[in-house]
C-alpha positions in Angstrom: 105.4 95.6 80.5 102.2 95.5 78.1 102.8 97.0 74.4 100.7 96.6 71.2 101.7 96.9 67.5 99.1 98.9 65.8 99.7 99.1 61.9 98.0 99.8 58.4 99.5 98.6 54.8 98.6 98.8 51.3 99.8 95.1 49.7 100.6 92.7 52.7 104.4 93.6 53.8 103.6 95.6 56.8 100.7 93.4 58.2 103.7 90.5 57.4 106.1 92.6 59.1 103.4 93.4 62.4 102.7 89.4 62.7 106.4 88.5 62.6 106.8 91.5 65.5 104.2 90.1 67.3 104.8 86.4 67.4 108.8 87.4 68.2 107.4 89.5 71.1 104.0 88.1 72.3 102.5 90.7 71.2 98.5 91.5 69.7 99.3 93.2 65.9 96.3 94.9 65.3 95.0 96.5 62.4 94.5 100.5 63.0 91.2 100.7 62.3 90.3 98.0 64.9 92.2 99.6 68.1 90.6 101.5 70.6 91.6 104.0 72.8 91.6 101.8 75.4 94.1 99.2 74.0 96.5 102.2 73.7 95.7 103.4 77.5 96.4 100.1 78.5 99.7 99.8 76.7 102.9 101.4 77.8 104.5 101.3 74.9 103.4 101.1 71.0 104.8 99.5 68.2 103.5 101.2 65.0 103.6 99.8 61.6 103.1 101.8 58.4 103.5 101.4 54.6 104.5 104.5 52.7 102.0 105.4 49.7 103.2 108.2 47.5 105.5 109.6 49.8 102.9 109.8 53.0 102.6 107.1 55.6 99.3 104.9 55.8 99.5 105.6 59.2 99.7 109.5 58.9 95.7 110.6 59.9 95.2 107.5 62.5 98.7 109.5 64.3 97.3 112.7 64.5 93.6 111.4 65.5 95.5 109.4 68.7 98.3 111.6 69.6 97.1 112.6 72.9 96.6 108.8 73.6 99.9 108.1 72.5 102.3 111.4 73.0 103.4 110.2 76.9 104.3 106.8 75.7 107.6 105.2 74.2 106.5 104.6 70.4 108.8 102.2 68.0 107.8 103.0 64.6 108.3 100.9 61.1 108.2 102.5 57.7 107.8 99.8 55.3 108.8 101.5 52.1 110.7 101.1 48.9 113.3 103.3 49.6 116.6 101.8 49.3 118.4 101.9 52.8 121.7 104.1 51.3 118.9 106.4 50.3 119.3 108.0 54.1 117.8 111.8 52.6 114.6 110.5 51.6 114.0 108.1 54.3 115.1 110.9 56.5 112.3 113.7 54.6 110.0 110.4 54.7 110.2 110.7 58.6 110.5 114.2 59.0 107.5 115.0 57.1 105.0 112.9 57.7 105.8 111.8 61.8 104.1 114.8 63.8 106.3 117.1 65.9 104.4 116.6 68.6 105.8 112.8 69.1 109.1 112.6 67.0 111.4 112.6 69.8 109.5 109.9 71.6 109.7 107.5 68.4 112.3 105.4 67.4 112.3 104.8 63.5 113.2 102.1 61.7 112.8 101.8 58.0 112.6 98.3 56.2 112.1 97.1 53.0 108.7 95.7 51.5 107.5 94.9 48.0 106.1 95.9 44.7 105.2 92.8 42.8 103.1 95.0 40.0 100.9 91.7 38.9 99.7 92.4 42.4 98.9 96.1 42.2 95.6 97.3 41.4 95.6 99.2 37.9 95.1 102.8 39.1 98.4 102.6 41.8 100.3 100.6 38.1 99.7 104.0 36.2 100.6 106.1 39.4 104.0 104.4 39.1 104.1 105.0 35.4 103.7 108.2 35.9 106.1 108.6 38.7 108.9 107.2 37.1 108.8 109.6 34.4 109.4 112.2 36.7 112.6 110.6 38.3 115.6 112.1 36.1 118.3 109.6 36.9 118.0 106.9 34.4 119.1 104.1 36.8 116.2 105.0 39.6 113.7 105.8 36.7 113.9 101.5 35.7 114.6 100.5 39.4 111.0 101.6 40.2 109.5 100.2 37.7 110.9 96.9 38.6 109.4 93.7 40.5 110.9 93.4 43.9 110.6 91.5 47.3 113.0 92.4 50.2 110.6 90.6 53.1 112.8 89.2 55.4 112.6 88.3 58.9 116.0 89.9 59.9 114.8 93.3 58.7 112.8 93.5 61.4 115.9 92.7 64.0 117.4 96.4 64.6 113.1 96.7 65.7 113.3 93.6 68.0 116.4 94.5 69.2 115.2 98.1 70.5 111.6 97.0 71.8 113.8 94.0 74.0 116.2 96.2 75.2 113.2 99.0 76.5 111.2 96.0 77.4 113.4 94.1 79.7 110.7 93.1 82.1 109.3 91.2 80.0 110.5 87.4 80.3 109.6 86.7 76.7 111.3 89.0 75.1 114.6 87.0 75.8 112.8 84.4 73.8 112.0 87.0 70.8 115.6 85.4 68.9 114.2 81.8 68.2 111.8 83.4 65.8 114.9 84.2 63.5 116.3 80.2 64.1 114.2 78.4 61.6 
Protein backbone atom coordinates (compact mmCIF):
# COMPACT_ATOMS: atom_id res chain seq x y z
CA UNK A 1 0.00 0.00 0.00
CA UNK A 2 1.50 3.55 -1.21
CA UNK A 3 0.76 6.67 1.37
CA UNK A 4 2.40 10.06 1.59
CA UNK A 5 2.63 12.52 4.50
CA UNK A 6 1.86 15.95 3.26
CA UNK A 7 2.32 18.73 6.06
CA UNK A 8 2.88 22.58 6.59
CA UNK A 9 4.35 24.21 10.07
CA UNK A 10 5.15 27.50 11.41
CA UNK A 11 8.60 26.85 13.71
CA UNK A 12 10.01 23.28 12.89
CA UNK A 13 7.82 20.71 15.18
CA UNK A 14 5.54 19.41 12.54
CA UNK A 15 8.15 19.11 9.59
CA UNK A 16 10.15 17.22 12.82
CA UNK A 17 7.13 15.34 13.48
CA UNK A 18 6.51 14.46 9.31
CA UNK A 19 10.35 13.23 9.07
CA UNK A 20 10.09 11.03 12.16
CA UNK A 21 6.58 9.55 10.41
CA UNK A 22 8.23 9.08 7.48
CA UNK A 23 11.56 7.40 8.27
CA UNK A 24 9.28 4.96 10.89
CA UNK A 25 7.15 4.23 7.83
CA UNK A 26 9.16 4.59 4.58
CA UNK A 27 7.34 7.17 3.68
CA UNK A 28 8.13 10.67 1.24
CA UNK A 29 7.08 13.79 3.96
CA UNK A 30 6.55 16.48 1.76
CA UNK A 31 6.04 19.95 2.24
CA UNK A 32 2.26 21.10 1.07
CA UNK A 33 3.25 23.47 -1.18
CA UNK A 34 5.44 20.94 -3.10
CA UNK A 35 2.70 18.04 -3.70
CA UNK A 36 0.86 17.57 -6.70
CA UNK A 37 -2.26 16.21 -7.42
CA UNK A 38 -0.71 13.40 -8.78
CA UNK A 39 1.25 12.29 -5.64
CA UNK A 40 -2.19 12.25 -3.85
CA UNK A 41 -3.82 10.15 -6.86
CA UNK A 42 -1.22 7.86 -6.59
CA UNK A 43 -1.49 7.43 -2.84
CA UNK A 44 -4.14 5.40 -1.07
CA UNK A 45 -3.90 6.82 1.86
CA UNK A 46 -2.50 10.36 3.34
CA UNK A 47 -0.85 11.28 6.29
CA UNK A 48 -1.38 15.04 6.94
CA UNK A 49 0.64 17.16 9.25
CA UNK A 50 -0.42 20.52 10.49
CA UNK A 51 0.67 23.19 13.12
CA UNK A 52 -2.13 25.15 14.68
CA UNK A 53 -1.61 29.19 14.31
CA UNK A 54 -4.15 31.19 16.28
CA UNK A 55 -6.64 28.67 16.63
CA UNK A 56 -6.71 27.63 12.63
CA UNK A 57 -4.71 24.78 11.14
CA UNK A 58 -1.68 25.68 8.60
CA UNK A 59 -3.15 23.15 6.71
CA UNK A 60 -6.78 24.61 6.55
CA UNK A 61 -6.84 26.25 2.68
CA UNK A 62 -4.35 23.45 1.10
CA UNK A 63 -7.58 20.92 2.56
CA UNK A 64 -10.23 22.58 1.05
CA UNK A 65 -8.12 23.31 -2.40
CA UNK A 66 -7.50 19.14 -2.51
CA UNK A 67 -10.61 17.70 -1.13
CA UNK A 68 -11.86 16.14 -4.14
CA UNK A 69 -8.37 14.53 -4.48
CA UNK A 70 -8.39 13.48 -1.13
CA UNK A 71 -12.29 12.85 0.11
CA UNK A 72 -12.25 8.84 -1.20
CA UNK A 73 -9.16 8.17 0.69
CA UNK A 74 -8.21 7.08 4.38
CA UNK A 75 -6.57 10.36 5.81
CA UNK A 76 -4.52 10.22 9.27
CA UNK A 77 -4.25 13.67 10.44
CA UNK A 78 -1.68 15.37 13.14
CA UNK A 79 -2.46 18.62 14.88
CA UNK A 80 0.71 19.81 16.27
CA UNK A 81 -0.42 22.41 18.79
CA UNK A 82 0.08 23.72 22.20
CA UNK A 83 -2.96 22.55 23.68
CA UNK A 84 -2.43 20.54 26.59
CA UNK A 85 -3.81 16.90 26.00
CA UNK A 86 -6.47 17.03 29.28
CA UNK A 87 -7.64 20.09 27.37
CA UNK A 88 -10.05 17.47 25.28
CA UNK A 89 -12.77 20.71 24.53
CA UNK A 90 -10.42 22.79 22.73
CA UNK A 91 -8.57 20.18 20.91
CA UNK A 92 -12.01 18.86 20.13
CA UNK A 93 -13.43 22.69 18.70
CA UNK A 94 -9.68 22.70 17.23
CA UNK A 95 -10.87 19.70 15.07
CA UNK A 96 -14.29 20.37 14.62
CA UNK A 97 -13.76 23.74 13.24
CA UNK A 98 -11.16 23.86 11.13
CA UNK A 99 -11.34 19.87 9.48
CA UNK A 100 -13.96 20.28 6.64
CA UNK A 101 -17.22 18.26 6.85
CA UNK A 102 -16.75 16.97 3.83
CA UNK A 103 -13.71 14.54 5.05
CA UNK A 104 -14.12 14.41 8.94
CA UNK A 105 -15.29 11.00 9.14
CA UNK A 106 -12.69 9.63 6.90
CA UNK A 107 -9.79 11.29 9.18
CA UNK A 108 -8.34 9.90 12.10
CA UNK A 109 -6.99 12.71 14.49
CA UNK A 110 -4.39 12.75 16.55
CA UNK A 111 -3.16 15.78 18.41
CA UNK A 112 0.58 16.10 19.75
CA UNK A 113 2.48 18.41 21.36
CA UNK A 114 5.04 20.92 19.75
CA UNK A 115 6.94 24.02 20.98
CA UNK A 116 7.10 27.60 21.63
CA UNK A 117 10.65 28.60 22.41
CA UNK A 118 9.81 32.61 22.13
CA UNK A 119 13.74 33.50 21.36
CA UNK A 120 12.72 31.60 18.27
CA UNK A 121 9.51 33.49 17.34
CA UNK A 122 9.55 36.21 15.09
CA UNK A 123 8.48 39.65 16.85
CA UNK A 124 5.05 40.12 15.37
CA UNK A 125 3.69 36.26 16.48
CA UNK A 126 5.79 37.49 20.35
CA UNK A 127 3.16 40.40 20.61
CA UNK A 128 0.28 38.16 19.17
CA UNK A 129 0.98 36.03 22.27
CA UNK A 130 1.13 39.08 24.53
CA UNK A 131 -1.80 40.01 23.51
CA UNK A 132 -3.52 36.62 23.76
CA UNK A 133 -2.68 35.93 27.12
CA UNK A 134 -4.25 38.95 28.31
CA UNK A 135 -7.38 37.64 27.17
CA UNK A 136 -7.11 34.19 28.99
CA UNK A 137 -8.99 34.85 32.46
CA UNK A 138 -7.55 31.96 34.50
CA UNK A 139 -4.39 33.16 36.02
CA UNK A 140 -2.68 29.74 35.73
CA UNK A 141 -3.28 29.43 31.74
CA UNK A 142 -2.64 33.30 31.30
CA UNK A 143 1.54 32.42 32.55
CA UNK A 144 1.49 28.86 31.08
CA UNK A 145 1.30 30.46 27.57
CA UNK A 146 3.64 32.80 28.02
CA UNK A 147 6.05 30.24 29.00
CA UNK A 148 9.12 28.39 26.99
CA UNK A 149 8.23 24.87 26.27
CA UNK A 150 9.33 21.80 24.19
CA UNK A 151 7.17 18.55 24.36
CA UNK A 152 9.00 16.99 20.88
CA UNK A 153 9.13 13.55 21.43
CA UNK A 154 9.33 10.60 19.29
CA UNK A 155 6.66 8.57 21.29
CA UNK A 156 4.01 11.24 20.64
CA UNK A 157 3.90 10.30 17.39
CA UNK A 158 3.19 6.37 18.50
CA UNK A 159 -0.81 6.38 18.83
CA UNK A 160 -0.17 7.88 14.76
CA UNK A 161 2.18 4.91 13.89
CA UNK A 162 0.25 2.64 15.53
CA UNK A 163 -3.10 3.51 13.43
CA UNK A 164 -1.27 4.09 9.90
CA UNK A 165 0.46 0.14 10.74
CA UNK A 166 -2.50 -1.28 11.66
CA UNK A 167 -4.54 0.22 8.19
CA UNK A 168 -1.41 -0.49 6.39
CA UNK A 169 -0.76 -4.08 7.01
CA UNK A 170 0.42 -4.82 3.56
CA UNK A 171 3.14 -3.11 3.87
CA UNK A 172 6.24 -5.27 5.06
CA UNK A 173 7.87 -2.27 6.58
CA UNK A 174 5.54 -1.11 8.63
CA UNK A 175 6.34 -4.10 11.07
CA UNK A 176 9.73 -2.49 11.13
CA UNK A 177 8.20 1.15 11.94
CA UNK A 178 9.00 0.29 16.13
CA UNK A 179 12.90 0.28 15.83
CA UNK A 180 12.64 4.01 15.13
CA UNK A 181 11.54 4.40 18.91
CA UNK A 182 14.64 1.81 20.12
CA UNK A 183 17.49 4.28 20.18
Amino acid sequence: MKGIIVYKGKYGATRQYAGWVGSALHLPAVVADNVSADDLIKSEYVVIGSSVYIGKLQLRYWLKKNISVIQNKKLFLFIVCATPPDQKNKLETIARENIPEEIRNRCEVFFVRGRMIKKNISLPDRFLLKIGSLLVKDPGDKKNMLLDFDAVKKENIIPLINAINAFDVKNPDSALSHALFEN
